[in-house]
C-alpha positions as CSV (number, residue, x, y, z in Angstrom):
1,X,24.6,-174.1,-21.2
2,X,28.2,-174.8,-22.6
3,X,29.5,-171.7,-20.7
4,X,28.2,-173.0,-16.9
5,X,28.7,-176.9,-18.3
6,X,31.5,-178.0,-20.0
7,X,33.7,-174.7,-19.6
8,X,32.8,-173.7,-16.1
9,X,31.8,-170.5,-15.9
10,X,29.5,-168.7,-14.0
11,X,27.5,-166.1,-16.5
12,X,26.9,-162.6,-14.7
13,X,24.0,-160.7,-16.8
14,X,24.2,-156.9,-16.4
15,X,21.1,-154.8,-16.7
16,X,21.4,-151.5,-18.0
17,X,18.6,-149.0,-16.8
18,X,18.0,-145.4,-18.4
19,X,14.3,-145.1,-18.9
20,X,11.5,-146.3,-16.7
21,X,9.9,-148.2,-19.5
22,X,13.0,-150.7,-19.9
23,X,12.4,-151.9,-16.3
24,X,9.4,-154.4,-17.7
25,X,11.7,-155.2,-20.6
26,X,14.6,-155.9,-18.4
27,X,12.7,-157.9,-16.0
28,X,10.3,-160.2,-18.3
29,X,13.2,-160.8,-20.4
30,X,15.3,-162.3,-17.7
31,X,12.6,-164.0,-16.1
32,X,11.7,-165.7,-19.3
33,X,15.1,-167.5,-19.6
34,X,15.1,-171.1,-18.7
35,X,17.6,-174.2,-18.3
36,X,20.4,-171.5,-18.1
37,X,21.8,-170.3,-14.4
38,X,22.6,-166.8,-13.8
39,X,23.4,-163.9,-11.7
40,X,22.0,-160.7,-12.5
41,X,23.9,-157.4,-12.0
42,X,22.6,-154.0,-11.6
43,X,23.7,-150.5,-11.0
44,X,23.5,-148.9,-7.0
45,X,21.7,-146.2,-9.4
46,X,19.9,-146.6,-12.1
47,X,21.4,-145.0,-14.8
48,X,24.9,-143.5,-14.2
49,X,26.1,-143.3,-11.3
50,X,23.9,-140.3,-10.0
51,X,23.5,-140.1,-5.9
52,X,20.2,-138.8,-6.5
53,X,18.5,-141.3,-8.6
54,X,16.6,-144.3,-6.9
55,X,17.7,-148.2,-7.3
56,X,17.4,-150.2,-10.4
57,X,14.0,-151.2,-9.6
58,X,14.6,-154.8,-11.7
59,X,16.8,-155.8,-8.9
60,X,15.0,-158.2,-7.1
61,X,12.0,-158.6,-9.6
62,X,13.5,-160.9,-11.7
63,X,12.7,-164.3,-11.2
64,X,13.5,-167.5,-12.3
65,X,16.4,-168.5,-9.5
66,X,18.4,-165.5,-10.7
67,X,19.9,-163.8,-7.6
68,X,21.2,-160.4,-7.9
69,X,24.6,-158.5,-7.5
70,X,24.8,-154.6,-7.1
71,X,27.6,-152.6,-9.1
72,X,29.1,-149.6,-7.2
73,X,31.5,-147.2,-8.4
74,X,33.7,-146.0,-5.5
75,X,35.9,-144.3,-7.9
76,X,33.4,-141.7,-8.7
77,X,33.5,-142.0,-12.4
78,X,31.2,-139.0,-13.1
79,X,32.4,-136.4,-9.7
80,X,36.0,-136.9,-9.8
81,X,37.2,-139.7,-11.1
82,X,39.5,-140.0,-7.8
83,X,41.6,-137.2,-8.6
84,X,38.6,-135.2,-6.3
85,X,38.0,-137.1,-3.3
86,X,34.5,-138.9,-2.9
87,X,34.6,-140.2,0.2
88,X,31.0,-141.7,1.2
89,X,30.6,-144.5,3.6
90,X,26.9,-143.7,4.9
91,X,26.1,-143.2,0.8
92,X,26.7,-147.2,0.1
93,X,25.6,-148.2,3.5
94,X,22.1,-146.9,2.2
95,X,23.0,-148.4,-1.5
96,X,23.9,-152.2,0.5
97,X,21.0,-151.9,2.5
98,X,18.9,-151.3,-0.4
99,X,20.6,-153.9,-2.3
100,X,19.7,-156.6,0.8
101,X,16.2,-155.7,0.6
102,X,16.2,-157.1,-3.0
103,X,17.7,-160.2,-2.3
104,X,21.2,-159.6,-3.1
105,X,24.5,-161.7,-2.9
106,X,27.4,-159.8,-3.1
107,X,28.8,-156.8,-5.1
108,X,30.8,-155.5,-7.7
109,X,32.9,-152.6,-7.8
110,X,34.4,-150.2,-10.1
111,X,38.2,-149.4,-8.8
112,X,39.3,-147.1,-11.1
113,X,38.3,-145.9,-14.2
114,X,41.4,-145.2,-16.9
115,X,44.7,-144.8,-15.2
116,X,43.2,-142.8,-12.2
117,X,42.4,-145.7,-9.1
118,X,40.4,-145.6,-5.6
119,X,43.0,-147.4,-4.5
120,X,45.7,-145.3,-2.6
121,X,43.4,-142.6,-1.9
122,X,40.8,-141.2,0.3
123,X,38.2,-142.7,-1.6
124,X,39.1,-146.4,-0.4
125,X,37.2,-145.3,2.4
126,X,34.5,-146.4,0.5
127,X,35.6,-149.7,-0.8
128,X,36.5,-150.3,3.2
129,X,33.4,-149.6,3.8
130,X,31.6,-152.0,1.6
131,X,34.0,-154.5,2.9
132,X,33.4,-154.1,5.9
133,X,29.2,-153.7,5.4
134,X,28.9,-156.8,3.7
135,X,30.5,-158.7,6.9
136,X,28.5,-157.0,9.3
137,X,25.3,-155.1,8.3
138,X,25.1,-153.8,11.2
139,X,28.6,-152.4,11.3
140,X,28.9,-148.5,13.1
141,X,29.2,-145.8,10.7
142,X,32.0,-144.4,13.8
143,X,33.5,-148.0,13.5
144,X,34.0,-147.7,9.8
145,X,35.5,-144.0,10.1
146,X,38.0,-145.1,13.1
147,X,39.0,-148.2,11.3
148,X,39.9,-146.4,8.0
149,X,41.3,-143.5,9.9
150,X,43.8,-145.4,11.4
151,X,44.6,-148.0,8.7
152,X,44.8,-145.3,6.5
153,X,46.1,-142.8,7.8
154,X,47.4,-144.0,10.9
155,X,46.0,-141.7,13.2
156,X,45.0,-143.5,16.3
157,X,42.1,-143.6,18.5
158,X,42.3,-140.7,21.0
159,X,44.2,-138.2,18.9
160,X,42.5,-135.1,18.4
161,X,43.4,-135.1,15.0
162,X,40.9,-138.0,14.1
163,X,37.6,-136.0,14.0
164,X,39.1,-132.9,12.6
165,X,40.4,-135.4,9.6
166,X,37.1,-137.6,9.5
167,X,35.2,-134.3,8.6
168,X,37.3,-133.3,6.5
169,X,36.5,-136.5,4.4
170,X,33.5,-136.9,5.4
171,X,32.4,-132.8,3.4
172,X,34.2,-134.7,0.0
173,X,30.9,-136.1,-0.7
174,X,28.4,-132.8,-0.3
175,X,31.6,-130.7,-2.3
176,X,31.2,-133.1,-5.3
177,X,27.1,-133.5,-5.4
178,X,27.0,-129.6,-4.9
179,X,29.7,-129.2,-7.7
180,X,29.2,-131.5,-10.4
181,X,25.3,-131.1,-10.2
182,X,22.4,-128.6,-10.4
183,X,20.5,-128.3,-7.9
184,X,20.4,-132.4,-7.6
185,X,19.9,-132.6,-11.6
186,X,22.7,-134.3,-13.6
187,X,22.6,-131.3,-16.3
188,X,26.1,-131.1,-17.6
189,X,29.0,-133.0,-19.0
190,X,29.1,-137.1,-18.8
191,X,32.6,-136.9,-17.5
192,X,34.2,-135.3,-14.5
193,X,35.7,-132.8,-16.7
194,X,34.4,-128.8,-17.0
195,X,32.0,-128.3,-19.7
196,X,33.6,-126.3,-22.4
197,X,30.7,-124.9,-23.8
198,X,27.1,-123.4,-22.1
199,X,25.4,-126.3,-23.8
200,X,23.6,-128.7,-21.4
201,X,25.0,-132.2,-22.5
202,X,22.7,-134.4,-19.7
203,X,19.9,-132.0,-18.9
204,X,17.4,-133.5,-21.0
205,X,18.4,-137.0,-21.1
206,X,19.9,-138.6,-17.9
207,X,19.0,-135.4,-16.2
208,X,15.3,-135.9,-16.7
209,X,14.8,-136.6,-13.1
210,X,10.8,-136.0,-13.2
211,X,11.0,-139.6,-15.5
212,X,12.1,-141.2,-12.2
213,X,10.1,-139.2,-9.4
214,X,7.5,-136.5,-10.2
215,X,8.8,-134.6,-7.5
216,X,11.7,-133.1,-9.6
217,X,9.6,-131.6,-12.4
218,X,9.0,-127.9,-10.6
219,X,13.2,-128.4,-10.2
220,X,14.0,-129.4,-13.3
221,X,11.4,-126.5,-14.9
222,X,13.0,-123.9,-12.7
223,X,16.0,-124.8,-14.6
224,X,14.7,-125.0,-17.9
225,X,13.4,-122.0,-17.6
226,X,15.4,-120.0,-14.9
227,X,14.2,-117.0,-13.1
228,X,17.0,-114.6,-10.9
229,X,15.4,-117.0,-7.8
230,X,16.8,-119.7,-9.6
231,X,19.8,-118.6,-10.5
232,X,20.4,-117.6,-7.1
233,X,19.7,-121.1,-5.7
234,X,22.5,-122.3,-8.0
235,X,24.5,-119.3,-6.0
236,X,24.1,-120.5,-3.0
237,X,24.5,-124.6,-3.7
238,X,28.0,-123.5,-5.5
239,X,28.7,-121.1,-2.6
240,X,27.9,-124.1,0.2
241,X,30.7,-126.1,-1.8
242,X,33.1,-123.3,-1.8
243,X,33.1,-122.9,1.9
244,X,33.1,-126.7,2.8
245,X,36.4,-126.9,0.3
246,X,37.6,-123.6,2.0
247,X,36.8,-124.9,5.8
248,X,38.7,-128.0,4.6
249,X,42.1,-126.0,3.8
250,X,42.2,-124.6,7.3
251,X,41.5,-127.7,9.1
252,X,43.7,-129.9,7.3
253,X,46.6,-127.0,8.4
254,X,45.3,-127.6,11.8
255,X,46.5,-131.3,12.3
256,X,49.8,-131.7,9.9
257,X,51.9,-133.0,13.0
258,X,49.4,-136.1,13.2
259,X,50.0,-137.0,9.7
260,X,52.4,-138.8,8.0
261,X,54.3,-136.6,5.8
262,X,53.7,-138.5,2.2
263,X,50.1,-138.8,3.3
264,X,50.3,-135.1,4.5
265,X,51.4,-134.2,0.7
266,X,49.3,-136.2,-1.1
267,X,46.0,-135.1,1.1
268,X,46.8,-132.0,1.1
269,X,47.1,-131.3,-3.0
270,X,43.6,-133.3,-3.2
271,X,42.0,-130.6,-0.6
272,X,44.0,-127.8,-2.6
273,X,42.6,-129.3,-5.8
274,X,39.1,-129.5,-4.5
275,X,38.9,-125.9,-3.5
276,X,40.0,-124.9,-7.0
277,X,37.6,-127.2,-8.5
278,X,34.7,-126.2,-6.5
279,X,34.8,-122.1,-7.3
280,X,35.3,-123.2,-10.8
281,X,32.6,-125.4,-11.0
282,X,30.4,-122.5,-9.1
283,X,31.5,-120.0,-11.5
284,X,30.5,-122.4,-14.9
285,X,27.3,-122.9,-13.1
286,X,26.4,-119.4,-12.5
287,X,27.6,-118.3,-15.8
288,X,25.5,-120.9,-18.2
289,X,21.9,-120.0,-15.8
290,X,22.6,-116.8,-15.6
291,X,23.0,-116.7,-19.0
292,X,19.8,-119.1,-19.8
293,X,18.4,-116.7,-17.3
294,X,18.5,-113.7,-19.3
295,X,18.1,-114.5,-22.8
296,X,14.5,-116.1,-21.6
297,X,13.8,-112.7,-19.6
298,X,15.4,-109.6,-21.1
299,X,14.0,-107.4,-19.1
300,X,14.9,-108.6,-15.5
């Protein structure tokens, strides 16, 4: 009461999900406070950051005259850290619209994380994005890709370039899922950085997707215990990033004129980069099941 009273602060309580059973925990605890305001604030995902995991289910069950705020992280903390582009505005249009549903009133995001920032690079997209989402729900993914496009980039409407640069950006966000993750299972480093080692740092904590949705457990078996089926699944999820990174290179050479040359540099070292990262993420991937895959069936 001191903090809101006499030294005018607004208190911002931030839940911290990784196990279905702290939801109840989480939610009664909250609830139970009384005489003090708040805001509560909860991860897009619960957990870290993973695309594929559903919304902190305490946001919006928590009552009491608590109203909620959602944190993002447009940086992509766990996927590139900026240095890869992430650039997903129809990702956090689903997150917002999720985030609406439970009654929420604004949002907090995560710009940077160390020295490397969203800002100045293609990932802004998504902190336009939000920006522009929370103005108008009903905002036109097109009209969020032309107004970024041409702020950003200052490519204007009617220049061929636009559409061939919009998918270029636009692939960032399947590259990194299909790099950084196993067959949608967050099995490997907490970090953006290649493992340096075949053990499986997340795989059977956060990567425990079946304690989320039960759908995931014949996924997250197959990798536990891989067959060659398996192992050519990872193939071809590795192999899908590889040619989106690829496709990018040659379409990026296709519109230099239409970009400004410092943009031009900078863009094109991030695309470069990505292609790199993506065959060498494919090749840890195939390596460590592969390897899993054999030492659990000699014989094959």
């Amino acid at each position: 009461a001191v903090v809101t009273g006499e030294l005018h602060k607004e208190i911002i309580a931030r839940v911290f999900v990784h196990n279905p059973a702290e939801n109840a925990w989480h939610a009664d605890g909250y609830s139970a406070v009384d005489g003090l305001p708040f805001i509560t604030m909860h991860k897009s995902e619960t957990q870290d950051w993973e695309p594929y995991n559903p919304p902190d289910p305490t946001m919006g069950a928590i009552t009491g005259g608590h109203p909620p705020i959602m944190e993002t992280d447009p940086a992509g903390e766990y996927y590139g850290i900026s240095v890869l582009p992430f650039c997903a505005p129809g990702y956090f249009r689903h997150r917002l619209a999720r985030m609406r549903e439970a009654g929420g009133i604004g949002v907090a995001s995560r710009v940077s994380r160390g020295s490397a920032s969203a800002l100045g690079t293609p990932n802004e997209i998504n902190l336009y994005a939000m920006k522009r989402l929370l103005d108008d729900p009903a905002a036109r993914l097109d009209a969020i890709w032309d107004g970024f496009i041409e702020s950003f980039y200052g490519v204007a409407a009617g220049d061929p370039a636009r559409p061939v640069l919009r998918s270029i950006l636009e692939d960032t966000f399947a590259i990194r899922l299909k790099s950084h993750y196993v067959l949608g299972i967050w099995a490997l480093n907490k970090n953006s950085d290649l493992p340096d080692g075949i053990g499986l740092d997340q795989f059977n904590d956060r990567g425990k997707m079946p304690k989320w949705d039960p759908d995931w457990q014949a996924i997250w078996d197959g990798l536990d215990k891989p067959d060659k089926p398996v192992v050519w699944r990872i193939w071809q999820e590795g192999t899908e990033a590889v040619s989106l990174a690829a496709a990018a290179l040659v379409s990026l050479a296709s519109i230099t004129g239409s970009l400004d040359e410092a943009k031009l540099t900078d863009l094109d070292r991030r695309i470069r980069h990505q292609a790199h990262a993506a065959r060498a993420w494919r090749a840890v991937k195939l390596f460590i099941w592969s390897k899993r895959a054999l030492d659990g069936h000699p014989g094959d």
